[in-house]
Biotite code that builds the C-alpha atoms (Angstrom):
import biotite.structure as struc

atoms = struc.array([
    struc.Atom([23.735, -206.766, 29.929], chain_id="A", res_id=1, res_name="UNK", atom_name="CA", element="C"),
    struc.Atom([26.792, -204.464, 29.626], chain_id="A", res_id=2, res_name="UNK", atom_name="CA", element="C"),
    struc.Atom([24.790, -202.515, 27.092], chain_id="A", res_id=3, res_name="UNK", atom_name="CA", element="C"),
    struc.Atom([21.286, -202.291, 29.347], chain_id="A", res_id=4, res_name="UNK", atom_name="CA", element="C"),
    struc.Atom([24.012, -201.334, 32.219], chain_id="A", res_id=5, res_name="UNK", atom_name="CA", element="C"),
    struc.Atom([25.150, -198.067, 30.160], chain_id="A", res_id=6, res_name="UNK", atom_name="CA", element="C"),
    struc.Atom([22.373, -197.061, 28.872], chain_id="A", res_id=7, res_name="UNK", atom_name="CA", element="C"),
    struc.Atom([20.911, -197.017, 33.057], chain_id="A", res_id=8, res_name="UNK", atom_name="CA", element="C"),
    struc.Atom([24.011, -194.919, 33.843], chain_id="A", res_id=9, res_name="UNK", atom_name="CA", element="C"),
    struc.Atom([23.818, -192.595, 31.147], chain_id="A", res_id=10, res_name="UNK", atom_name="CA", element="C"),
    struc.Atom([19.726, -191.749, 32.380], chain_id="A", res_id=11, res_name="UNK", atom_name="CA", element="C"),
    struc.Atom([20.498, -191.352, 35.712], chain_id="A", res_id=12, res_name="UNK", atom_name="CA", element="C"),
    struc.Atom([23.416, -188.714, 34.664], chain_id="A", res_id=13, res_name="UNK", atom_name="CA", element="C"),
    struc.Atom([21.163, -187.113, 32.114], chain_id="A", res_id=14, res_name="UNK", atom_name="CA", element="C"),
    struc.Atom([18.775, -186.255, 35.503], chain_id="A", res_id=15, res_name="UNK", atom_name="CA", element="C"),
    struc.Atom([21.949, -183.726, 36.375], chain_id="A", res_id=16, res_name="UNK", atom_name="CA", element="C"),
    struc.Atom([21.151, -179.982, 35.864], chain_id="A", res_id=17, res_name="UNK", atom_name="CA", element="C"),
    struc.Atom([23.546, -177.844, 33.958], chain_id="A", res_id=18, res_name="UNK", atom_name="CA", element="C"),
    struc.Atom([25.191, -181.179, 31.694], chain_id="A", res_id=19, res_name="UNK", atom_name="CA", element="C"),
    struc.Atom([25.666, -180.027, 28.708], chain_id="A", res_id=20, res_name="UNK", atom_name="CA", element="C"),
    struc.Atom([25.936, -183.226, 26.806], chain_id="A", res_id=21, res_name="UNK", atom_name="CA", element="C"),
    struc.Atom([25.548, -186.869, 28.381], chain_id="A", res_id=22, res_name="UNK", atom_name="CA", element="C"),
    struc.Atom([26.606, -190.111, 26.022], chain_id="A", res_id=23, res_name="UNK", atom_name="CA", element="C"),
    struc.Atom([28.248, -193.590, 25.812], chain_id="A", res_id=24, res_name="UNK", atom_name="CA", element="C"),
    struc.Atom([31.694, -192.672, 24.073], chain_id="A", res_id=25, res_name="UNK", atom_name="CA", element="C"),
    struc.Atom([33.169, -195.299, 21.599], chain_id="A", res_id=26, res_name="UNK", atom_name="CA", element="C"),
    struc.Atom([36.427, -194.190, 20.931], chain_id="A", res_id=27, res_name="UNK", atom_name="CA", element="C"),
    struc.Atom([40.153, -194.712, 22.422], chain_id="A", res_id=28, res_name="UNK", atom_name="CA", element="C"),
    struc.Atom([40.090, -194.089, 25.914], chain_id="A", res_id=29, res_name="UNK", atom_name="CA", element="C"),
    struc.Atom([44.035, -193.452, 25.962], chain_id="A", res_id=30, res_name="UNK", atom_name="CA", element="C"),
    struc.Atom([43.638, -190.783, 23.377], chain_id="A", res_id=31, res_name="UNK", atom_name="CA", element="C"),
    struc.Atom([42.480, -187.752, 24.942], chain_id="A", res_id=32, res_name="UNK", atom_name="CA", element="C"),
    struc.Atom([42.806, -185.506, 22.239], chain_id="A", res_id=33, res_name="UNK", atom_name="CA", element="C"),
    struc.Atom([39.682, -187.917, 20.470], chain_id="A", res_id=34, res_name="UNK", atom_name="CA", element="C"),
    struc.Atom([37.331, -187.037, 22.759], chain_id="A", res_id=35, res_name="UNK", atom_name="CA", element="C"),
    struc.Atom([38.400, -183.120, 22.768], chain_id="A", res_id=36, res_name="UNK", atom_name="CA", element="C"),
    struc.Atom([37.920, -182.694, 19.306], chain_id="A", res_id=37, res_name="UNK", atom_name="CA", element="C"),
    struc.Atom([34.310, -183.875, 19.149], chain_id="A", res_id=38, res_name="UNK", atom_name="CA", element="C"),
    struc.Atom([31.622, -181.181, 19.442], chain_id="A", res_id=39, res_name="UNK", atom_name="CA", element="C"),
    struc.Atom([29.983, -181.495, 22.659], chain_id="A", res_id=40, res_name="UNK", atom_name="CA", element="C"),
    struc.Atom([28.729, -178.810, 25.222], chain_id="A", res_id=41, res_name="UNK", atom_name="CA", element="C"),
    struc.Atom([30.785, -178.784, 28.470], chain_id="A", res_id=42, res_name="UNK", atom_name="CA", element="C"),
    struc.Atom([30.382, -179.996, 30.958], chain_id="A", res_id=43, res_name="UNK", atom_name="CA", element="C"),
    struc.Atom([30.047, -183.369, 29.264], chain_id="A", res_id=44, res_name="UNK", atom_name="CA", element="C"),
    struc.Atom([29.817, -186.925, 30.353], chain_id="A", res_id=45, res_name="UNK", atom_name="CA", element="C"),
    struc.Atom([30.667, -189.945, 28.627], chain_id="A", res_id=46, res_name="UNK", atom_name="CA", element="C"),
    struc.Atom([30.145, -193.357, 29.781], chain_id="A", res_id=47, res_name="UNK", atom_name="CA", element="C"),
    struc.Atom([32.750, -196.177, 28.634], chain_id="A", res_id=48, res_name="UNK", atom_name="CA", element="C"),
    struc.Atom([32.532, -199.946, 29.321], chain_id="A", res_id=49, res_name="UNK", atom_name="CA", element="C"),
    struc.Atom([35.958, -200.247, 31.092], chain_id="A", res_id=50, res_name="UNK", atom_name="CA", element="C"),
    struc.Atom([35.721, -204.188, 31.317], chain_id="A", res_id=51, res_name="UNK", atom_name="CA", element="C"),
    struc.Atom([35.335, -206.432, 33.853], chain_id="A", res_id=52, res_name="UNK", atom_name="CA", element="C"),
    struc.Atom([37.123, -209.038, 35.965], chain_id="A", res_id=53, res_name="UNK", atom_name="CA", element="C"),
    struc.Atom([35.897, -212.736, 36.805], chain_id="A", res_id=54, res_name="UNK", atom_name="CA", element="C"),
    struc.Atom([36.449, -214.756, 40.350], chain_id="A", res_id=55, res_name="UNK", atom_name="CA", element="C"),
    struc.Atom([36.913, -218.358, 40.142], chain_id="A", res_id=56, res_name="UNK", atom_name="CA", element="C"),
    struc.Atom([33.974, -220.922, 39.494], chain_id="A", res_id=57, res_name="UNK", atom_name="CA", element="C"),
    struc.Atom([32.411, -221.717, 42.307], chain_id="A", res_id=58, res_name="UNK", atom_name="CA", element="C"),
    struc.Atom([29.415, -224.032, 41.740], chain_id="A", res_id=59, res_name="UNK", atom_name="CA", element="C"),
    struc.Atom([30.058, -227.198, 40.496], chain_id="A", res_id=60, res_name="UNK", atom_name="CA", element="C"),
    struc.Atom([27.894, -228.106, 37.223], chain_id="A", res_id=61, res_name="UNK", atom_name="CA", element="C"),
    struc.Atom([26.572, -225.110, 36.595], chain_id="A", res_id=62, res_name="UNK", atom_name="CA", element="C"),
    struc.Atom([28.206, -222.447, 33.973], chain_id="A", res_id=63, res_name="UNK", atom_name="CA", element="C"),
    struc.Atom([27.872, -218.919, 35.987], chain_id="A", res_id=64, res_name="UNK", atom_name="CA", element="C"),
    struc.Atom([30.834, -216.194, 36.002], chain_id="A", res_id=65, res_name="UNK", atom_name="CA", element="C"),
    struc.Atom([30.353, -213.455, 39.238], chain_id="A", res_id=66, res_name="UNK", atom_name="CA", element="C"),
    struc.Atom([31.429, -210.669, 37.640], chain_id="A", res_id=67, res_name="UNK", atom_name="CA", element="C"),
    struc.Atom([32.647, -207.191, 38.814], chain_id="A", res_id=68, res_name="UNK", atom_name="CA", element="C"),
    struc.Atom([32.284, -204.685, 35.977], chain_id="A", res_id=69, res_name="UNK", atom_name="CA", element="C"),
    struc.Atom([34.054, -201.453, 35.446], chain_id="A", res_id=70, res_name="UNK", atom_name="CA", element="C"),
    struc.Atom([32.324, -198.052, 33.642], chain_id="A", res_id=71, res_name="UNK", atom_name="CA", element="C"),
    struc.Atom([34.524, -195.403, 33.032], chain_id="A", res_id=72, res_name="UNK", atom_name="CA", element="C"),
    struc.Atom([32.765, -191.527, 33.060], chain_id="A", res_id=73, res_name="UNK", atom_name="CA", element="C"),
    struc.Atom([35.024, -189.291, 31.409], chain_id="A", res_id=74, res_name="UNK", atom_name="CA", element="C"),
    struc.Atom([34.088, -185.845, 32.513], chain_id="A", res_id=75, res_name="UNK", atom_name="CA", element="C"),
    struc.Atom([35.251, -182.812, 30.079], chain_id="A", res_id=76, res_name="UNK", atom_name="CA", element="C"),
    struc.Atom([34.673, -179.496, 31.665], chain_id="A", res_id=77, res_name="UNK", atom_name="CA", element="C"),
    struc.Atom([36.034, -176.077, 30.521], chain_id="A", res_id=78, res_name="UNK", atom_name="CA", element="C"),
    struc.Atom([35.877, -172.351, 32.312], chain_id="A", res_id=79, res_name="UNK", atom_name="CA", element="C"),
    struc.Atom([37.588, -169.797, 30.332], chain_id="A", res_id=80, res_name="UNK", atom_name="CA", element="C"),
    struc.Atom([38.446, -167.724, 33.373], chain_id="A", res_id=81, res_name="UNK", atom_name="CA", element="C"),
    struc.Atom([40.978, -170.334, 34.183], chain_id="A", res_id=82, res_name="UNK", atom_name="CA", element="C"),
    struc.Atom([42.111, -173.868, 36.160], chain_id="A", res_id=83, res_name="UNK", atom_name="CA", element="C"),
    struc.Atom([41.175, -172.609, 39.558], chain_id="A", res_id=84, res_name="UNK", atom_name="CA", element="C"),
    struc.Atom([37.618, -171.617, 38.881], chain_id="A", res_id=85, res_name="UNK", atom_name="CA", element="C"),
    struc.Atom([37.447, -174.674, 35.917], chain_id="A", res_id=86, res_name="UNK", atom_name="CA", element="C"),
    struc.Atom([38.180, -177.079, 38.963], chain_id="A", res_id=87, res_name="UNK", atom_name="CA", element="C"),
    struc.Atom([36.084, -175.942, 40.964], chain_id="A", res_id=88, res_name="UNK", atom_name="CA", element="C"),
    struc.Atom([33.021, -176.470, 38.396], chain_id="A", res_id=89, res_name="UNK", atom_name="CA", element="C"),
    struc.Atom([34.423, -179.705, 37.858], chain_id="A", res_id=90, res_name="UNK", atom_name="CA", element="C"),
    struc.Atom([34.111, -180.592, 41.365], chain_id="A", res_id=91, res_name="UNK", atom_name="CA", element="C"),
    struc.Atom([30.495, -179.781, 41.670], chain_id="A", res_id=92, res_name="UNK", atom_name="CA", element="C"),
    struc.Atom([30.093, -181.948, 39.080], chain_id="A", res_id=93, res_name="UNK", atom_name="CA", element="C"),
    struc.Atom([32.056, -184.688, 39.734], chain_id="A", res_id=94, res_name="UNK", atom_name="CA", element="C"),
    struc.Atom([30.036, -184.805, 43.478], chain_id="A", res_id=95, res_name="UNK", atom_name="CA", element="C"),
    struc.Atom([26.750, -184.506, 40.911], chain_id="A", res_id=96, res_name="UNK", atom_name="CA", element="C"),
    struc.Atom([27.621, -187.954, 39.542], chain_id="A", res_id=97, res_name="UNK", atom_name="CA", element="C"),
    struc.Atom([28.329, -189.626, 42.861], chain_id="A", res_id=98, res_name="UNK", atom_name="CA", element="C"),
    struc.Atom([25.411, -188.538, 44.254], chain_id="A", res_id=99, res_name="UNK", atom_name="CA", element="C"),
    struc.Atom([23.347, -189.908, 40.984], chain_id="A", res_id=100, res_name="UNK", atom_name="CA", element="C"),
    struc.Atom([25.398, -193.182, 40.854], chain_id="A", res_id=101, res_name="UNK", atom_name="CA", element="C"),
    struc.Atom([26.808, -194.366, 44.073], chain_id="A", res_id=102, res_name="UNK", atom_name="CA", element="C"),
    struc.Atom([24.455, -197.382, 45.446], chain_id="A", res_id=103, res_name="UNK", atom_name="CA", element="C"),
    struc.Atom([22.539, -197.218, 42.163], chain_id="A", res_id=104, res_name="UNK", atom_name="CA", element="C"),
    struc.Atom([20.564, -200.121, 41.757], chain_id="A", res_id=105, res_name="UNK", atom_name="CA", element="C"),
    struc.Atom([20.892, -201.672, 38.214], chain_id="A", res_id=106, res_name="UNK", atom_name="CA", element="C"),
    struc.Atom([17.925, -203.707, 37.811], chain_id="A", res_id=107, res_name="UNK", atom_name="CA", element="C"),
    struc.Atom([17.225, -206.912, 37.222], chain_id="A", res_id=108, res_name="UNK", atom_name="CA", element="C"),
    struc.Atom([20.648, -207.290, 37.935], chain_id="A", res_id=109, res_name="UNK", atom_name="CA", element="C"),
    struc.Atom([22.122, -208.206, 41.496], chain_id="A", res_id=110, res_name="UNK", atom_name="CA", element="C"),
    struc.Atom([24.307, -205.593, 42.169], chain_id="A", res_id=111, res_name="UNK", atom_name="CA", element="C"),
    struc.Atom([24.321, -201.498, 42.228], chain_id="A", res_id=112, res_name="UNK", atom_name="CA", element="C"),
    struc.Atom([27.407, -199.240, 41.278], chain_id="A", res_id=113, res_name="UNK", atom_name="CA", element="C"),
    struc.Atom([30.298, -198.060, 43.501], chain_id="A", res_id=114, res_name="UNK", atom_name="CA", element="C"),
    struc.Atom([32.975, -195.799, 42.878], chain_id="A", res_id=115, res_name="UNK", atom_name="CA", element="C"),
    struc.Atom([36.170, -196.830, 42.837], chain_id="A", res_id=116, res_name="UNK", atom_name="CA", element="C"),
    struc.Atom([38.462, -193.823, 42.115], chain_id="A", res_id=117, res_name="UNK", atom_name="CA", element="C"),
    struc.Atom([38.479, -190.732, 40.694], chain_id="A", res_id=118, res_name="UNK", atom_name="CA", element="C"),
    struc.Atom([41.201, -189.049, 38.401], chain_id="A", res_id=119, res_name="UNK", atom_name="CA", element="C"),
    struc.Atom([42.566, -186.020, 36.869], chain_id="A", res_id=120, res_name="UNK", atom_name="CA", element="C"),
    struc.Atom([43.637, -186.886, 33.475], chain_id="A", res_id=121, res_name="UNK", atom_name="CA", element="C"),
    struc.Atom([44.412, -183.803, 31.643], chain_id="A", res_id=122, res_name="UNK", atom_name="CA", element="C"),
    struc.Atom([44.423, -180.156, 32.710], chain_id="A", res_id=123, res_name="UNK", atom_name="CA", element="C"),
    struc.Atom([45.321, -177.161, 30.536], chain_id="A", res_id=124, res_name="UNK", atom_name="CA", element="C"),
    struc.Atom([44.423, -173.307, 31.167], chain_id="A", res_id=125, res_name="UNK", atom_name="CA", element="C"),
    struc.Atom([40.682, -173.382, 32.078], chain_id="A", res_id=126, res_name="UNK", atom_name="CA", element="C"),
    struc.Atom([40.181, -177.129, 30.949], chain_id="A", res_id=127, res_name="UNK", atom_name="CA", element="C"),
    struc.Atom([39.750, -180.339, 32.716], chain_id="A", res_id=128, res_name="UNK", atom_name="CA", element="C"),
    struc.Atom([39.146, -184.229, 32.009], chain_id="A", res_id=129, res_name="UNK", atom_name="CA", element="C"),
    struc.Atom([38.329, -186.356, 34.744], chain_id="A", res_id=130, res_name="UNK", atom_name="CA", element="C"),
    struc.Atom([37.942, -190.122, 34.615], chain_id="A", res_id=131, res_name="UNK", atom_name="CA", element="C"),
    struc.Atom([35.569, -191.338, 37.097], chain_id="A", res_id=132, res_name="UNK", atom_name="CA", element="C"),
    struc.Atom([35.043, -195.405, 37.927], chain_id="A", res_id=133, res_name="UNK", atom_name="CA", element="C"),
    struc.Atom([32.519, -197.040, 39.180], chain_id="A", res_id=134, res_name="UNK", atom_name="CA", element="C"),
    struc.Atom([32.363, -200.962, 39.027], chain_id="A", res_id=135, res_name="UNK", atom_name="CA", element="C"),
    struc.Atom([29.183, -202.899, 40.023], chain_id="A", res_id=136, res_name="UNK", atom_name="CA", element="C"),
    struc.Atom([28.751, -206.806, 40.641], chain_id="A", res_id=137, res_name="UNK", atom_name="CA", element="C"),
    struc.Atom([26.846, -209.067, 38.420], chain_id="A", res_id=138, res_name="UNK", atom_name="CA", element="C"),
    struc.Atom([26.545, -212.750, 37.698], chain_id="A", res_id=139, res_name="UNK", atom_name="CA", element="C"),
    struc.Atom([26.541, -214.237, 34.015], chain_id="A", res_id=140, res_name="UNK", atom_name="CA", element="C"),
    struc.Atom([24.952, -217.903, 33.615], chain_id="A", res_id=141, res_name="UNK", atom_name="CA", element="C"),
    struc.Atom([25.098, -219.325, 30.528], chain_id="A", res_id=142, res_name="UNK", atom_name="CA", element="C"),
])
């Protein structure tokens, strides 16, 4: 499931014109540097399973977990005429995924992806990374 999730995110972001490079990212999320380092062409998306959280049983005899799950889309953009017009760029993009994700439904699964929050998580000179959430709800029966 979480992988069949991903992979729907990371085709409705490839549908974005002017990405440079759309992926799932497998590395440390709290090391920034990691994902700076890798080639890519800016502006670049990368989708990260950012877990999930589980409500209490609720049906008696029967083994399902109502999940909400978190993705993580770390945006890494970079103008070289500096942070004001960087942001900027970074903005029309991060609107770009909304528009692609928000009320996307993730079939054959129950629920569709919301955002939850966007944030600035590193800004030097010209260069930004943004993490963007979105969680969706699901049910796992087992």
């Amino acid at each position: 499931m979480i992988e069949a999730i991903q992979n729907t995110i990371i085709t409705a972001l490839q549908t974005i014109t002017g990405i440079g490079t759309v992926d799932a990212w497998q590395g440390e999320v709290d090391d920034l540097s990691e994902i700076l380092q890798i080639p890519q062409t800016v502006p670049a998306l990368h989708v990260i399973y950012h877990g999930g959280a589980y409500e209490d049983k609720k049906v008696i005899g029967a083994n399902r977990a109502d999940e909400q799950m978190r993705f993580l889309i770390i945006l890494v953009n970079e103008n070289q005429r500096g942070r004001k017009t960087g942001a900027a760029s970074s903005y029309t993009v991060i609107e770009a995924v909304r528009a692609k994700l928000m009320g996307l439904k993730i079939t054959p699964y129950p629920g569709f992806l919301w955002p939850s929050r966007d944030d600035l998580l590193h800004a030097l000179g010209g260069l930004q990374v943004y993490g963007l959430l979105y969680r969706v709800k699901t049910s796992v029966t087992v």
